[in-house]
SERO-4910 file (N, C-alpha, C, O; in steps of 0.05 Angstrom, whole numbers):
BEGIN
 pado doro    nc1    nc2    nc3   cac1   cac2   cac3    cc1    cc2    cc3    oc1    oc2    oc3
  Unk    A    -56   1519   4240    -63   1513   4212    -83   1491   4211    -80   1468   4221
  Unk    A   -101   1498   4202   -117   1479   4186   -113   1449   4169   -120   1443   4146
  Unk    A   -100   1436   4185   -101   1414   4160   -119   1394   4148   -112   1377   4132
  Unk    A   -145   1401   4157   -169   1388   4135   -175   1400   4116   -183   1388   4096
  Unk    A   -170   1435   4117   -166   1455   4092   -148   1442   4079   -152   1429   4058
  Unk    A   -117   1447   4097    -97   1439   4074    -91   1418   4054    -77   1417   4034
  Unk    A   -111   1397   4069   -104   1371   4053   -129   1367   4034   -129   1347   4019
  Unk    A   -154   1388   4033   -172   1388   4007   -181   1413   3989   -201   1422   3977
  Unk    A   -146   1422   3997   -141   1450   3972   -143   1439   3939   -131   1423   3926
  Unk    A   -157   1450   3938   -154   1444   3900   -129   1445   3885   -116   1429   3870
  Unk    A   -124   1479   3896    -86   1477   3879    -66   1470   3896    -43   1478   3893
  Unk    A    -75   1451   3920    -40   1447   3929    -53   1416   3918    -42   1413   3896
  Unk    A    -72   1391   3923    -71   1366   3904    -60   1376   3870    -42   1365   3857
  Unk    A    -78   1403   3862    -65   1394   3837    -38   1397   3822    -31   1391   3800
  Unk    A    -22   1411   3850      7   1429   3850     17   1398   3850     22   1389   3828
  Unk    A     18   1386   3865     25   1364   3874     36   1346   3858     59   1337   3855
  Unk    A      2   1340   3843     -5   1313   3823     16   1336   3790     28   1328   3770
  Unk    A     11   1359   3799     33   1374   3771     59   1368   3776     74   1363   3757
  Unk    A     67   1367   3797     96   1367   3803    107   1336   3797    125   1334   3780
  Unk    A     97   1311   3811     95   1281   3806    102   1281   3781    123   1271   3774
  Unk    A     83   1294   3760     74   1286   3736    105   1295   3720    119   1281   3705
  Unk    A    110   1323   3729    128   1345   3715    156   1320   3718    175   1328   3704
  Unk    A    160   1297   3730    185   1279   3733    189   1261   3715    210   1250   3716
  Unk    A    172   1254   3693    170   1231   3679    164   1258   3641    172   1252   3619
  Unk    A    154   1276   3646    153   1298   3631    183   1294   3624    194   1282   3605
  Unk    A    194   1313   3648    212   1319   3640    239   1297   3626    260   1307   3618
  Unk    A    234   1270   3625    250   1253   3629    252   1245   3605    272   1236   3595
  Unk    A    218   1249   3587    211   1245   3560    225   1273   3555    249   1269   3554
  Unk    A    221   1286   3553    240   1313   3546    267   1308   3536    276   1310   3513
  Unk    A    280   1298   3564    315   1293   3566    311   1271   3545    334   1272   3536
  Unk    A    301   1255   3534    310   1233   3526    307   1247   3491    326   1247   3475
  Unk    A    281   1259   3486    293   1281   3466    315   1292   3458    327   1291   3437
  Unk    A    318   1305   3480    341   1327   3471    359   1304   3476    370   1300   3454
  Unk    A    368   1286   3492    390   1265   3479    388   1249   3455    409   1244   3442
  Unk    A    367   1240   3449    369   1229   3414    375   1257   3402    396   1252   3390
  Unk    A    370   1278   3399    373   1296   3379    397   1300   3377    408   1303   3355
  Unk    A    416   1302   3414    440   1310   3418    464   1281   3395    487   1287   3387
  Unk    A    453   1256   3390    467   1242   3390    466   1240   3353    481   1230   3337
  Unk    A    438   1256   3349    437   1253   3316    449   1268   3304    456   1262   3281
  Unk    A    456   1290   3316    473   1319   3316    498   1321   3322    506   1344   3324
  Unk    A    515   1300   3325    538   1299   3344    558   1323   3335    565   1337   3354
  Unk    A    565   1329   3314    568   1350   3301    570   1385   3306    585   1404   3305
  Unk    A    551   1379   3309    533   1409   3321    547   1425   3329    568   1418   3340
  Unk    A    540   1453   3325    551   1473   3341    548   1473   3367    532   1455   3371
  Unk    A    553   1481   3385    545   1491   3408    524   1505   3414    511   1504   3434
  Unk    A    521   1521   3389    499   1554   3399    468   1535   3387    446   1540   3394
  Unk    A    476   1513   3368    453   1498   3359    442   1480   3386    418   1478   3393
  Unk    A    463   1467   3399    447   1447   3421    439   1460   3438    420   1451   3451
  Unk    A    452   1491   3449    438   1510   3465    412   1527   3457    400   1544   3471
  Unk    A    407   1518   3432    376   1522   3418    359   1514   3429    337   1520   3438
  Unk    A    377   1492   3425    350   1463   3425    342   1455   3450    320   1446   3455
  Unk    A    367   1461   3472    357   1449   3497    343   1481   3506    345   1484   3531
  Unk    A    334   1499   3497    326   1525   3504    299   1521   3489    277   1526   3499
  Unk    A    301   1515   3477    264   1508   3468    253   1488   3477    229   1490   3475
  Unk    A    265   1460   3491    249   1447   3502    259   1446   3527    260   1423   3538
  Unk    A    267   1469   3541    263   1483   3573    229   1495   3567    208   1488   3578
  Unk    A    232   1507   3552    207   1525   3555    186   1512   3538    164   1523   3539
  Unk    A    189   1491   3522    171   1460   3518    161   1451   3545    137   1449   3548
  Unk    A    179   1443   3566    180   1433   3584    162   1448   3606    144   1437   3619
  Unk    A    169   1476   3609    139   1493   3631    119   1494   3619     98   1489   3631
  Unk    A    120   1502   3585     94   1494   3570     74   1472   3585     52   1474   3597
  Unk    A     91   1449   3581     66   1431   3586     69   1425   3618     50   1410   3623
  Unk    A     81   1429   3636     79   1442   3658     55   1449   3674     43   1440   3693
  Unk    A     54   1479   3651     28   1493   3658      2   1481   3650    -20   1483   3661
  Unk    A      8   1466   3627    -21   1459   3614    -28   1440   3638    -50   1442   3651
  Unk    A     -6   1418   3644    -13   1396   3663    -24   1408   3690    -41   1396   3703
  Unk    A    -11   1438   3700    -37   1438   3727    -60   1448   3719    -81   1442   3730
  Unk    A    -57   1463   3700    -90   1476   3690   -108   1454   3685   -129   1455   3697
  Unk    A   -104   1437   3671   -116   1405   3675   -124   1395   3690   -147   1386   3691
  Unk    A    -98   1394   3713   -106   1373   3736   -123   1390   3757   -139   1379   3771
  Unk    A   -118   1424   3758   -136   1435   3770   -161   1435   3765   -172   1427   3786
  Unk    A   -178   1438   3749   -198   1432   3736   -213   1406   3743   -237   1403   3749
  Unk    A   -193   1385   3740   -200   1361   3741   -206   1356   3768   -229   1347   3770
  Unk    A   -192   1359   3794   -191   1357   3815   -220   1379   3828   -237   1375   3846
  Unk    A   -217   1400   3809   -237   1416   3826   -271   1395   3818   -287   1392   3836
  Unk    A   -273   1391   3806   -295   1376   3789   -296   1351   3805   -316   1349   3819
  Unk    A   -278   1332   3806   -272   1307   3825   -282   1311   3859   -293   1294   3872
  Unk    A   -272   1341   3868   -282   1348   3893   -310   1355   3898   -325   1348   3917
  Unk    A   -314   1367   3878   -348   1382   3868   -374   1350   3878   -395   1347   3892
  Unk    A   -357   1334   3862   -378   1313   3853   -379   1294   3881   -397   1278   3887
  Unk    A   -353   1301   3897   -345   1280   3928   -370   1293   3948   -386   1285   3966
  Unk    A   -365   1315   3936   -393   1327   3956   -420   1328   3952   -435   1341   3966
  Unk    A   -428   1312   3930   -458   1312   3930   -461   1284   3946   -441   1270   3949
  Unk    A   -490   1277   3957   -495   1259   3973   -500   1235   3944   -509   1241   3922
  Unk    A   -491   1208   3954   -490   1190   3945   -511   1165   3956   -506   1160   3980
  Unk    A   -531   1149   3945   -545   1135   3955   -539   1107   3953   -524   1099   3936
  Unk    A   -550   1090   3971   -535   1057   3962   -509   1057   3953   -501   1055   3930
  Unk    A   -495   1059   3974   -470   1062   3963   -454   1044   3985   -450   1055   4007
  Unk    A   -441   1014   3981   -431    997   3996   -402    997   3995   -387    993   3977
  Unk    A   -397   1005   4028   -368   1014   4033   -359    979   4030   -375    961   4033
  Unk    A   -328    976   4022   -309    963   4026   -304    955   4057   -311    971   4074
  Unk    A   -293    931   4065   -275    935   4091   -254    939   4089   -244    929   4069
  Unk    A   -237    954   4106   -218    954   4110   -190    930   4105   -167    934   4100
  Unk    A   -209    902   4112   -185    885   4102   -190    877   4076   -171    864   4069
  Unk    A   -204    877   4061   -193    880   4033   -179    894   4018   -172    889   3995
  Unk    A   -170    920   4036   -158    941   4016   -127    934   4014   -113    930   4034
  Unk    A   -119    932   3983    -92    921   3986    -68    940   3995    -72    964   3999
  Unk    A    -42    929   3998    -25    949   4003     -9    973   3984      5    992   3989
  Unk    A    -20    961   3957    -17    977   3935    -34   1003   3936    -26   1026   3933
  Unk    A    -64    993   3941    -87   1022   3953    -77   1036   3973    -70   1060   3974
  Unk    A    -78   1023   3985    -64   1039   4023    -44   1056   4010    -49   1080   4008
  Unk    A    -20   1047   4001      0   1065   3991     -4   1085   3964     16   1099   3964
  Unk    A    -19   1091   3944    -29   1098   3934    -52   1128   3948    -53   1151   3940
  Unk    A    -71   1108   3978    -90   1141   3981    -58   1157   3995    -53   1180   3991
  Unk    A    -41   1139   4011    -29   1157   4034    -14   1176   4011    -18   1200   4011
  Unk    A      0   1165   3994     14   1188   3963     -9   1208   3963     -6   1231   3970
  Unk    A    -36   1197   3955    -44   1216   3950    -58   1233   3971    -74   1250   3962
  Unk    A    -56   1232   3988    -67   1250   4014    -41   1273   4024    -40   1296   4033
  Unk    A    -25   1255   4018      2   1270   4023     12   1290   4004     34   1301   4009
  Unk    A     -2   1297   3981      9   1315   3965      0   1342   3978     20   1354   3989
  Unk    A    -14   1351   3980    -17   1380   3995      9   1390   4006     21   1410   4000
  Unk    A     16   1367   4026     46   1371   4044     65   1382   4021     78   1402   4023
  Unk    A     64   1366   3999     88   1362   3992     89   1386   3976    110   1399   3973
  Unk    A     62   1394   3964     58   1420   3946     73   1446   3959     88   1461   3946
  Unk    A     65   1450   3995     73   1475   4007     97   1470   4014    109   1491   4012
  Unk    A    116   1447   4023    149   1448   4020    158   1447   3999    182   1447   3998
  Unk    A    142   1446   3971    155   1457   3949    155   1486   3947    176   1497   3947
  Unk    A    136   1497   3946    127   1519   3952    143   1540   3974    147   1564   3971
  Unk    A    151   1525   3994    169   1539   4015    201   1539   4008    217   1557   4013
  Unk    A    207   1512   3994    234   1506   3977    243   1537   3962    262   1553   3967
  Unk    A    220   1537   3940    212   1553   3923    213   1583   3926    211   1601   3908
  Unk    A    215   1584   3948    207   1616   3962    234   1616   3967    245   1635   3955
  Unk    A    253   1600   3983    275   1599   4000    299   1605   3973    318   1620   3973
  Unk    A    288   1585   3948    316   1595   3933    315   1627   3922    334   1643   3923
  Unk    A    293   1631   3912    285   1654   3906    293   1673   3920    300   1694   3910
  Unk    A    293   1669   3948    311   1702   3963    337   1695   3969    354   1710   3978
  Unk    A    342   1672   3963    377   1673   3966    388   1686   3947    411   1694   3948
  Unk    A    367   1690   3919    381   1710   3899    385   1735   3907    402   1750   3897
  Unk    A    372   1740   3924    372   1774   3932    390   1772   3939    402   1792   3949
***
């Protein structure tokens, strides 16, 4: 395998940076459907199974929008890494803080993380069979 391919695929960074993103999504989500759950206390059952059923599918909604975005975005970000750049004064190495360092390795590391989701993904899927 290729891993200079793998690590400057367009949809496994933007699978990645979707997936990251889809954790704090979803968290604004839950915190929804818990204020609603708590304004509602009341409620039927078949009503909070509404509600948390429309913002399941609220939730891939913006999901999807977020990699179509970040694909886009990433493909354009890659586009532009490859034109030649003139006067252009690299950094050293010991200035870069440990907040950067940890930050490119996250982000170099998403590819990885896109295809063991991806392989996760595949694995639960035939345990249904």
């Amino acid at each position: 395998m290729d891993f200079e391919t793998l690590q400057h695929s367009v949809f496994l960074q933007a699978l990645g940076n979707t997936i990251l993103n889809s954790l704090w999504q979803g968290f604004i989500i839950w915190l929804i459907y818990e204020t609603i759950n708590a304004a509602y206390r009341t409620a039927s059952a078949k009503f909070k199974n509404n509600v948390s059923t429309i913002l399941l599918f609220f939730a891939f909604a913006w999901f999807l929008t977020s990699f179509i975005s970040n694909f886009f975005y990433t493909e354009k970000i890659i586009s532009l890494a490859a034109l030649p750049v003139n006067n252009v004064t690299h950094s050293s190495p010991h200035n870069s803080s440990f907040l950067h360092t940890l930050l490119s390795y996250a982000i170099n590391s998403l590819p990885y993380f896109s295809v063991a989701y991806i392989f996760l993904l595949f694995f639960l899927l035939n345990s249904l069979w």
